[in-house]
C-alpha positions in Angstrom: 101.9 85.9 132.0 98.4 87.0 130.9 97.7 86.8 127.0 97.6 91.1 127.0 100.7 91.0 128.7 102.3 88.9 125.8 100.7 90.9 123.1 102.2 94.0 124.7 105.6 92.6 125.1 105.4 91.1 121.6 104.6 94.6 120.7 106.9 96.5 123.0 109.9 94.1 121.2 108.2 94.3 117.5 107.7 97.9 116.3 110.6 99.0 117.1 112.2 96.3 114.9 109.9 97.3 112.1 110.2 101.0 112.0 114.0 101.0 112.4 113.7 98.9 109.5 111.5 100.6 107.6 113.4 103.7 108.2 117.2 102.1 106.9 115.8 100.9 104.1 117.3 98.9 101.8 118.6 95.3 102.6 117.3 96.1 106.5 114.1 95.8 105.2 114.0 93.6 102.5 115.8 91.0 104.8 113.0 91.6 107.6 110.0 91.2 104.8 111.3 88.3 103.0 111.7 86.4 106.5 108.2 87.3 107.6 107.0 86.3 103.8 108.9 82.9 104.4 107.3 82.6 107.6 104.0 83.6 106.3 104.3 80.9 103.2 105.2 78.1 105.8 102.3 78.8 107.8 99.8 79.4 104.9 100.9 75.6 103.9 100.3 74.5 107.4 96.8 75.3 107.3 96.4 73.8 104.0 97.6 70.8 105.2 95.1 70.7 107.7 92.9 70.0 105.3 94.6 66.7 103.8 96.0 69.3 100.9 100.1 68.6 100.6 101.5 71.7 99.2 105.3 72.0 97.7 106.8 73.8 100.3 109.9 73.3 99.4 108.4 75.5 96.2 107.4 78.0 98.2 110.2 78.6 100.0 112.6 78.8 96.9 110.2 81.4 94.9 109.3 83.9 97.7 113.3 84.9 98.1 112.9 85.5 94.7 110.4 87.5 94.6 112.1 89.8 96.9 114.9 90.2 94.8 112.9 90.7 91.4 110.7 93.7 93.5 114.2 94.9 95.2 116.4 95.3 92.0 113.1 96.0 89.7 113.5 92.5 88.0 110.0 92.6 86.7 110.7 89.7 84.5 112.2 88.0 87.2 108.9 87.4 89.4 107.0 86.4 86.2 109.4 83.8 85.5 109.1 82.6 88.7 105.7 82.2 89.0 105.4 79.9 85.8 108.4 78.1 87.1 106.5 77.4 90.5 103.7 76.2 88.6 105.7 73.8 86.2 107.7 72.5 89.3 104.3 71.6 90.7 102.7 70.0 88.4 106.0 68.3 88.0 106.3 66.9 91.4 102.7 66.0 91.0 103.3 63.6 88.2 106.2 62.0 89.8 104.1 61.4 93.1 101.0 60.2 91.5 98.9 62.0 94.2 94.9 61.5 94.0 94.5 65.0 94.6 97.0 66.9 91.5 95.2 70.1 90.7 94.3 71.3 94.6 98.2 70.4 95.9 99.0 72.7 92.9 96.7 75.2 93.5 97.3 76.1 97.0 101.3 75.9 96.3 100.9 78.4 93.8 97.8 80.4 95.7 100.5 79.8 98.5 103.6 81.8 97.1 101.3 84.4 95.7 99.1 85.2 98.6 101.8 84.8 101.3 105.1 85.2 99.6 104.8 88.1 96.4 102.1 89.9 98.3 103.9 90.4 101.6 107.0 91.3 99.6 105.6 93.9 97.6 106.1 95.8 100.6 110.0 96.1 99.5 108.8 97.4 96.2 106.9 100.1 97.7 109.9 101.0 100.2 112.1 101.3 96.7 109.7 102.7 94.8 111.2 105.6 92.7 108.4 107.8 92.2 108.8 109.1 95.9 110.9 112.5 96.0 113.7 111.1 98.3 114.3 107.5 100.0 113.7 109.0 103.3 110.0 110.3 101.4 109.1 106.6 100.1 110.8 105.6 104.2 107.8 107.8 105.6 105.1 106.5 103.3 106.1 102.9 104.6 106.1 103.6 107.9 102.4 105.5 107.8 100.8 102.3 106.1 102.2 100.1 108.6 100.4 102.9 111.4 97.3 103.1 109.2 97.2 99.2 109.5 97.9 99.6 113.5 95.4 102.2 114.1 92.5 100.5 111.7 93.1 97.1 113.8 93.1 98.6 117.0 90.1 101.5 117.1 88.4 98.5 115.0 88.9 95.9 118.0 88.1 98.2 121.2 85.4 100.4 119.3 83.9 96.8 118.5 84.6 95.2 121.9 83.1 98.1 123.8 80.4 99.2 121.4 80.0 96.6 118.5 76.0 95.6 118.7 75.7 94.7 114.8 77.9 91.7 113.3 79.8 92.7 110.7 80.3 89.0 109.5 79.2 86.6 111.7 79.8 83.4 109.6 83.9 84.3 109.3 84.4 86.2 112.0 81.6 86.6 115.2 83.4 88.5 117.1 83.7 91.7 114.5 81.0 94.2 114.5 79.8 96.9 111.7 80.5 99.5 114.8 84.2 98.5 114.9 84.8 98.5 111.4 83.5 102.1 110.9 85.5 102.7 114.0 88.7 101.4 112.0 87.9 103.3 109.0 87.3 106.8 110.1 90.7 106.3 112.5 92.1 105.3 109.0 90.6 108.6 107.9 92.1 110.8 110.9 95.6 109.5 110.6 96.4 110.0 107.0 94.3 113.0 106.8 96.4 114.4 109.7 100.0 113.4 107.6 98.0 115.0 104.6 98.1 118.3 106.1 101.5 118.3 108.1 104.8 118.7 106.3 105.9 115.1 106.7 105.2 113.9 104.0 105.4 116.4 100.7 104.7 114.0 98.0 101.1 112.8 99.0 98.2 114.1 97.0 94.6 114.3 97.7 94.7 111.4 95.1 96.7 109.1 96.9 94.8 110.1 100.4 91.6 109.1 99.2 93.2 105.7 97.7 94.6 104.7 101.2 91.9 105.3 103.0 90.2 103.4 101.4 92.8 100.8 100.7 93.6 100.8 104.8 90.2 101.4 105.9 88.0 98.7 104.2 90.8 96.3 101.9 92.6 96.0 104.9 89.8 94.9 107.4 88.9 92.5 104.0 92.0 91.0 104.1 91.4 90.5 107.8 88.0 88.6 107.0 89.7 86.5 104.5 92.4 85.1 106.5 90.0 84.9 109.6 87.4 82.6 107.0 90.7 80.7 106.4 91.3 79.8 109.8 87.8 79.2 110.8 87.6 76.6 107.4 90.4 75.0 109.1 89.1 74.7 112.2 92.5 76.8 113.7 92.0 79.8 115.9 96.0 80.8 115.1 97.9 80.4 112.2 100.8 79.4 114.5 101.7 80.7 117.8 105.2 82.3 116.6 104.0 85.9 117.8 102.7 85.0 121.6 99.7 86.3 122.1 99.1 87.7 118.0 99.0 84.1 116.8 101.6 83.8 113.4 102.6 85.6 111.0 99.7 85.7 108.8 97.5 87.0 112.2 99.7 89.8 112.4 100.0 90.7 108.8 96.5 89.9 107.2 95.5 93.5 106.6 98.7 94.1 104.9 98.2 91.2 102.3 95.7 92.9 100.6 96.9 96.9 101.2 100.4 96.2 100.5 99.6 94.9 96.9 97.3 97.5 96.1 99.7 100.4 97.2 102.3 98.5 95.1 100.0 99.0 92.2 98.8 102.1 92.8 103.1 103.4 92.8 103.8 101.2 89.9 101.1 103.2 87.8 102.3 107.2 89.5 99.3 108.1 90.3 99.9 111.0 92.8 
């Protein structure tokens, strides 16, 4: 089977998954995000550990649930306690182990759970966000950042295959071009434009359609560029090869890391 074969069937299988999920709501989707966060931690410690870091995994892997619950239930306090208690189990373990290299292994835990783990998750915290008119509103709004995302990524990667003739950043990422970049941002521009002005989605202000457009169409092809530089300063073309075809977790979701957080934000303070 042919690479575009597998990334079909992968995505064939995939969104269906993920907008049912979306859609229920509730412990549907915090389940599905906090097993792709736990996935995306494990793998974000793999590549560290390609570089002769050894992060806690074990850390990891008990603060991201938590973090999910905390954004779930509204537990504010809960994911700050976590955090500092990730942090002081590192350093702990670090102590006991008498490891030559303390402050990165407890870095890149901590960078670790945050970048992997609570940003991924604050996807559940958007999906129960209460400043939506209805569940089935704040359902919709989920499911058009996850098609923003889609629609950046893929006018950005056949506008840049068939067109791209300037590098956009050659030194992380050779194969992306200024030409598909634009391309991803202005089909940003067209798809939440177009939700704008249809009836789906009541709630949305011109505020809020300015913000993710330019959340989607330029912090979401950042986020790209940073996981791509992490790869390439790891010497890995995947971050695993869960998804055939779409590499890990982390492939799939690295324009989400950065959007999801900032949405998050942007819901916490009500600005619509």
């Amino acid at each position: 089977m042919t690479e575009g074969l597998k990334r079909i069937l992968v995505a064939v299988l995939g969104i269906p998954l993920i907008l049912s999920a979306i859609w229920f709501g509730k412990g549907y989707f915090g389940g599905l995000i906090t097993l792709v966060a736990l996935m995306g931690v494990y793998e974000f410690y793999t590549v560290a550990r390609e570089k002769n870091l050894q992060p806690h995994i074990w850390v990891g892997m008990v603060v991201t649930p938590g973090f999910s619950a905390g954004l779930y239930f509204h537990q504010y306090q809960l994911m700050i306690a976590l955090i500092l208690l990730g942090t002081m189990l590192s350093l702990g373990v670090e102590l006991v182990r008498l490891n030559s290299r303390p402050i990165e292994n407890t870095g890149i835990t901590v960078i670790g759970y945050l970048y992997a783990g609570l940003f991924i998750t604050t996807l559940i915290g958007i999906r129960e966000s209460r400043v939506f008119t209805s569940y089935q509103d704040a359902g919709i709004f989920v499911i058009m950042l996850f098609a923003g995302v889609w629609v950046c990524d893929t006018a950005a990667y056949y506008i840049g295959t068939a067109f791209g003739e300037h590098k956009l950043h050659e030194t992380v990422s050779p194969n992306k071009s200024v030409e598909g970049a634009v391309a991803g941002f202005v089909g940003t521009l067209i798809l939440v434009s177009g939700v704008y002005i249809s009836p789906l989605l009541p709630d949305l202000s011109l505020p809020m359609v300015i913000f993710l457009i330019l959340a989607v169409g330029i912090f979401g092809q950042v986020g790209d560029l940073i996981e791509s530089w992490m790869k390439r300063a790891s010497d890995l073309k995947d971050t695993s090869s869960l998804l055939p075809g779409h590499g890990g977790i982390l492939d799939r979701f690295d324009s989400l890391l950065l959007v999801a957080p900032l949405t998050y934000l942007w819901c916490q303070l009500n600005i619509f």
